[in-house]
ZATORVEX-51841 format. One record per residue (C-alpha): x, y, z. Coordinates in pm, whole numbers, plus 32768, in hexadecimal, padded with zeros to 4 digits. Example, Ala and Ser with C-alpha at 12.3 -4.5 7.8 and 13.67 -1.06 7.14 Angstrom:
84CE7E3E830C;85577F9682CA;
//
This chain:
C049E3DEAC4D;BF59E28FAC1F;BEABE256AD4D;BEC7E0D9ADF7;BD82E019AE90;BE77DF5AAF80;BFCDDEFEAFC4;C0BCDDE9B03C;C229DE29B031;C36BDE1AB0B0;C462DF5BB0B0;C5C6DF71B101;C5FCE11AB161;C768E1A2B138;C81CE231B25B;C7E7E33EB349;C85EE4A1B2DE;C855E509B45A;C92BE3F4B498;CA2BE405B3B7;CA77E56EB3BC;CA9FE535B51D;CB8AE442B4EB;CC30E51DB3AE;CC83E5FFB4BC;CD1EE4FBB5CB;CDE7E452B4BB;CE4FE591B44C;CF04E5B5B5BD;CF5BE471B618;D08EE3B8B641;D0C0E2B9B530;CFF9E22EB3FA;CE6DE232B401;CDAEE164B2FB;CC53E1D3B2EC;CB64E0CFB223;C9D7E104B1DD;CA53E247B1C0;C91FE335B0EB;C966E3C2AFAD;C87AE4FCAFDC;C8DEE657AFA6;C945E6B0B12E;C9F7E5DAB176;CACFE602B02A;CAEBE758B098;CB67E6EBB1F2;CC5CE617B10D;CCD1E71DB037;CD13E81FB157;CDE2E711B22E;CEC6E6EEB0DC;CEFEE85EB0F2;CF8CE862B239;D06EE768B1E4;CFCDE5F9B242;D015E4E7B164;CE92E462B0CD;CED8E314B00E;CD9AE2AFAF6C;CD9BE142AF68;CC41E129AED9;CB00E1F7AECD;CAC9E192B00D;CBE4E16AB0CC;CCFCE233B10D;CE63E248B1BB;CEA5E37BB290;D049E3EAB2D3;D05DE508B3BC;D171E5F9B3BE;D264E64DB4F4;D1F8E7A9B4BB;D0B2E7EFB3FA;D0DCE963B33A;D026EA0FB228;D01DEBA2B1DF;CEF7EBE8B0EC;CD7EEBD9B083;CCB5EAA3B0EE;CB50EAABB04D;CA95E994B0FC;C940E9B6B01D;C7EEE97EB103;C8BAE87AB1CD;C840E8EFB33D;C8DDE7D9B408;CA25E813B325;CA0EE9B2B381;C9D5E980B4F4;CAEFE866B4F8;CBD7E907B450;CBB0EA37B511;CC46E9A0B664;CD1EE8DAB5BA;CDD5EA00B4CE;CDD7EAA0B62E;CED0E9C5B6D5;CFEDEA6EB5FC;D015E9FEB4A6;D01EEB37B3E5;CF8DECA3B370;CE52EC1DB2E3;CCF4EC8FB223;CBEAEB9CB26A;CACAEBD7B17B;C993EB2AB0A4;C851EB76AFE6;C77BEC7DAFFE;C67EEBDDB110;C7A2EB6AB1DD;C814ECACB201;C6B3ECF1B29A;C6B3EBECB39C;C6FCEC3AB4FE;C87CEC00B583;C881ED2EB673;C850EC3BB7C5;C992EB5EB768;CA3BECB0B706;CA01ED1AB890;CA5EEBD4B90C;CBADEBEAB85E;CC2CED54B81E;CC86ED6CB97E;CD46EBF0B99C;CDDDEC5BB843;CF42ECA9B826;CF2FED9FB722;CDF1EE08B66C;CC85ED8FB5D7;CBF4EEB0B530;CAB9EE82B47E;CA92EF26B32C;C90EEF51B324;C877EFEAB41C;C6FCF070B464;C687F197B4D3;C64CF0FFB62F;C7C0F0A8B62F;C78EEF40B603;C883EE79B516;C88DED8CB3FB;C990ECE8B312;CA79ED27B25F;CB50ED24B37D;CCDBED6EB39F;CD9EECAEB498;CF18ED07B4F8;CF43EC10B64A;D07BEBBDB700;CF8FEAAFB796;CEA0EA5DB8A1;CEDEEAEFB9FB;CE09E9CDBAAF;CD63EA19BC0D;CBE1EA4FBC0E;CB2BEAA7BABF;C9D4EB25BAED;C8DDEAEBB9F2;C776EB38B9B7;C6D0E9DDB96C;C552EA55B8DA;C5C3EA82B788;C69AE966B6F8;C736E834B76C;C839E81BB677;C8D9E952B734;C91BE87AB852;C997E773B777;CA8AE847B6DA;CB3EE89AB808;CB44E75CB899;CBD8E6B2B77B;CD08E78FB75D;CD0BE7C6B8F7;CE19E69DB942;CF0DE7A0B87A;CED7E8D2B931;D02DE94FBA36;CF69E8CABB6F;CDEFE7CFBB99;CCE3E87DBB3A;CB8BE897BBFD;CA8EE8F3BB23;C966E9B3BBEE;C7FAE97FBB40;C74CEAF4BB60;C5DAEA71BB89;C532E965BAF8;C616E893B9D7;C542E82DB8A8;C551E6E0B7E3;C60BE62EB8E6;C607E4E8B7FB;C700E5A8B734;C7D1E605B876;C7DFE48BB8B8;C840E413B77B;C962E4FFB78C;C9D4E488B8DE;C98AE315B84C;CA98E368B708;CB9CE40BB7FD;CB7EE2B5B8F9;CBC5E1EAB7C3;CD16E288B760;CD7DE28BB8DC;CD08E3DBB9A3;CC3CE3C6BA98;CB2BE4E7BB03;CAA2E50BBC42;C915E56DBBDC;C882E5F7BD0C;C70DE60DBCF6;C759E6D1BB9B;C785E807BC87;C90BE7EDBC4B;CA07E71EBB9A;CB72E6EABC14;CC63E677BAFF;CDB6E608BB5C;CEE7E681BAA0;CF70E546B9E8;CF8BE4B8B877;CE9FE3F5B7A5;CF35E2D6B737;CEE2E26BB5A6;CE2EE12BB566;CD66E055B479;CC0EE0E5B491;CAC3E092B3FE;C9A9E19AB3B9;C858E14AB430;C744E172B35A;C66EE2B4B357;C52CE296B42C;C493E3B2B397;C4D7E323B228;C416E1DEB2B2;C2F4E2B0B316;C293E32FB206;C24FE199B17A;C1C9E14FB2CD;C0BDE262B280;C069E1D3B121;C016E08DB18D;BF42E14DB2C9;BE6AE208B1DF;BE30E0CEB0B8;BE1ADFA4B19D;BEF5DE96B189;C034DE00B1F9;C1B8DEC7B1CB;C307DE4CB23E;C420DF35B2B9;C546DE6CB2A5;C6AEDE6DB34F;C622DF6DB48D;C6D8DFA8B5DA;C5DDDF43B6C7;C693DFE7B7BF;C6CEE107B70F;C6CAE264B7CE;C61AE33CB695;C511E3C7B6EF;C442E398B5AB;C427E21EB5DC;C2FAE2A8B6D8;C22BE2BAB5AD;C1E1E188B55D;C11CE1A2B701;C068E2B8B697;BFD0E1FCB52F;BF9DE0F3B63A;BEBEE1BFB700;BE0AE237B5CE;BDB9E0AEB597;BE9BE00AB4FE;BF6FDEB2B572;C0ECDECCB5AC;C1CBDDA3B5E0;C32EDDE0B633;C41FDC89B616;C597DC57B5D8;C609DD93B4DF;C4AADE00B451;C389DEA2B4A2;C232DE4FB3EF;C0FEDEFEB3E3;BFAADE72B39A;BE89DF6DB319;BD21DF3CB2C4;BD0DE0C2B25C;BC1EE0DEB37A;BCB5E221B436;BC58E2E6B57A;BCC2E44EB5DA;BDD3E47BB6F3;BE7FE596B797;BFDBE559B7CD;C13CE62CB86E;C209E622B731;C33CE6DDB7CE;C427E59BB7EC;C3BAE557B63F;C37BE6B9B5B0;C401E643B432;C2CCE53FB438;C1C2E630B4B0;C171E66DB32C;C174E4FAB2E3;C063E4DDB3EA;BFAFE631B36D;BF62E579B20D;BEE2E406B313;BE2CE4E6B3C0;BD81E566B27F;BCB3E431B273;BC67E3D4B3B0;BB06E3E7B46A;BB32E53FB55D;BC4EE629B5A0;BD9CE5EFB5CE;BE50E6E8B6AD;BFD2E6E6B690;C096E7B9B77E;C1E0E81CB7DF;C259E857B680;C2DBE9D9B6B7;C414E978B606;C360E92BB493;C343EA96B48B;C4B4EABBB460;C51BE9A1B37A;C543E990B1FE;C3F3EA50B1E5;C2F7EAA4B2DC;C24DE938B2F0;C151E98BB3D7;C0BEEA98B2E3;C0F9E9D4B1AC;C056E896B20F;BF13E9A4B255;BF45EA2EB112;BF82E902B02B;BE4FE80EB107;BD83E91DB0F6;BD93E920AF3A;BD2BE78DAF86;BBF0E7F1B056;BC7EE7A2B190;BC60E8B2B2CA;BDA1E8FEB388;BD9EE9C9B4C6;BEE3EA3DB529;BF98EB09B62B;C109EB2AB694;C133E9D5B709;C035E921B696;BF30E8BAB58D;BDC1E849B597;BD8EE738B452;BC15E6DFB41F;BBF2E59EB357;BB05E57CB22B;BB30E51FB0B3;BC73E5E2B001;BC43E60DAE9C;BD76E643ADC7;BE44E74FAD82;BFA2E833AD04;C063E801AE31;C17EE938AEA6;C275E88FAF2A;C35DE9FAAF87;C4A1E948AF19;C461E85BB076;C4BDE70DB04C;C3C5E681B184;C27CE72CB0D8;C2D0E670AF5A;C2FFE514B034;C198E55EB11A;C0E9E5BBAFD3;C158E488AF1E;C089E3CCB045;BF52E4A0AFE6;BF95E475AE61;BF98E2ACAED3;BE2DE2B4AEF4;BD89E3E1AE71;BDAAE431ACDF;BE00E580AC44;BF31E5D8AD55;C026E68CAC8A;C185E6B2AD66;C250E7ECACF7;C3BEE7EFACF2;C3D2E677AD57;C534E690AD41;C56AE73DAE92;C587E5D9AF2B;C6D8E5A7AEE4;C710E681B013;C6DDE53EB116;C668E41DB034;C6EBE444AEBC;C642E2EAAE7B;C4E3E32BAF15;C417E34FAD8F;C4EBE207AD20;C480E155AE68;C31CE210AEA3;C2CAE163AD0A;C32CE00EAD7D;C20DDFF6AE72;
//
């Protein structure tokens, strides 16, 4: 990569993946025709795509971008479904296959197939009528994907489920919850993590016409009803925006995020007040955000639970700013595509810069990075953070840059333009 000396441009981000496989799975239920438009071409969500055509939906690709959704009376599919390193699509899927349409194998790559499912597993197995049997399991008896589902549906009632590890388990169930035999009450065992993501679930399922009653995130009660289809545009992606939002923090100058919801419930847009508390200006006005940068940067220590997938982004800001930057509640990273929290220590620490780290948090002292040949562990989210680093310091080689097409498929094309 050529590094820049400043910057002053406008960016248009493609949709949000979180939001439209949520909204993948509602249209997959509803009643009637959903049109989905801003709808992102990157690899999960065309895995979400391709596994609704198996069990039977009707996909009608309008354009790269938008798409018509045709539900079935009766959704059914008996057979392998291989969902790659799509998490959102594997925990979706999960609840959904669940409420009865078939004797199914749920399965994807190798890593997937190491990330943790065994909470949603207990949540369900018991509300399931038939079977979820895991076919990796650990020594300790916890399980993983592939998974085989044989379900005669959803019994409804209370669902209890442990909410430290993942949101996206309680966003499972509550998407396919209006289809289980009776309302479902969904009991939150402890603390539940990345609420943001909790809300923008509750947000999608509003939208098509359900309802939840959100009580203090402690317990959810969703009525048994329909979704009804609709035309339905897909936000942008906050955490896409963040990662030009941290370019123009670290280079000084002026960038333009065009077409945002100002009122949008994702939990990412909270980065843009964190770069502001490292210095920089923010301006917020009709559908845009803009933030102003002299490149002059100051240390913070901030609760990143609510916007875990920008804690990296603000790992490679924090890199140049004067003092420490202390980021906690980030347990989570160590779960995802990789463990984040360990390969941002690794991969800063090859570009001079010092990374404490613990379960939950990391310890980023600022200084000068020099360049380097950046890992990125087949993780889409470290290849997009690096790329900040490689905007302003020479000699940062990303590896496997290709990963991106995971979430954001356009980010080298767009990342160039500035």
């Amino acid at each position: 990569m050529i590094p820049k000396k400043s910057i002053n441009a406008e960016v248009s981000i493609p949709g949000s993946k979180s939001y439209a496989n949520r909204a993948l799975v509602i249209a997959a239920l509803a009643k009637g025709t959903t049109t989905l438009s801003n709808v992102p071409t990157c690899d999960d969500v065309k895995y979400m795509l391709s596994a609704i055509k198996l069990l039977g939906v009707n996909v009608e690709e309008i354009s790269s971008t938008k798409v018509k959704i045709t539900p079935q009376e009766k959704l059914h599919y008996d057979g392998e479904i291989n969902i790659g390193g799509a998490g959102t699509t594997m925990r979706f899927l999960t609840s959904l296959i669940s409420l009865g349409v078939g004797n199914i194998e749920l399965g994807g790559n190798s890593r997937m197939c190491e990330r943790p499912i065994e909470d949603l597993i207990l949540a369900l197995e018991e509300n399931v009528d038939g079977i979820i049997e895991a076919q990796n399991k650990t020594e300790k008896g916890e399980r993983y994907p592939p998974l085989k589902i044989n379900s005669k549906g959803l019994k409804g009632g209370i669902i209890k489920l442990k909410g430290n590890t993942s949101s996206q388990y309680l966003s499972s169930i509550l998407l396919s919850a209006p289809y289980a035999k009776k309302e479902v009450t969904v009991e939150i065992i402890g603390e539940l993590t990345s609420k943001s993501y909790a809300d923008m679930t509750l947000d999608v399922m509003k939208t098509f016409g359900i309802n939840v009653q959100n009580n203090n995130y402690k317990n959810f009660v969703v009525p048994k009803n329909e979704y009804l289809g609709k035309e339905y545009y897909v936000e942008i992606d906050s955490t896409g925006a963040g990662y030009f939002l941290a370019v123009a923090a670290i280079l000084g100058g002026k960038i333009k995020i065009k077409n945002v919801n100002l009122d949008s419930v994702q939990g990412d847009f909270e980065f843009i007040n964190v770069l502001e508390k490292m210095g920089c200006k923010i301006k917020k006005e009709d559908d845009y955000l803009c933030l102003e940068s002299n490149g002059e940067l100051t240390g913070v220590e901030v609760d990143m639970n609510t916007l875990p997938d920008s804690a990296q982004t603000l790992a490679i800001v924090a890199s140049f700013a004067k003092g420490n930057t202390k980021i906690t509640g980030i347990a989570n990273l160590r779960v995802k595509e990789t463990d984040r929290i360990l390969a941002i220590k690794t991969e800063l620490a090859k570009c001079g810069i010092h990374v404490e780290a613990g379960d939950d948090y990391m310890v980023i002292e600022g200084g000068k990075p020099t360049g380097a040949t950046i890992a990125t562990y087949n993780d889409h989210r470290m290849a997009m953070s690096f790329a900040v680093l490689g905007a302003k310091i020479p000699g940062v080689k990303v590896e496997n840059p290709n990963c991106v097409s995971k979430s954001f498929p356009e980010f080298w094309e767009l990342f160039e333009k500035l």
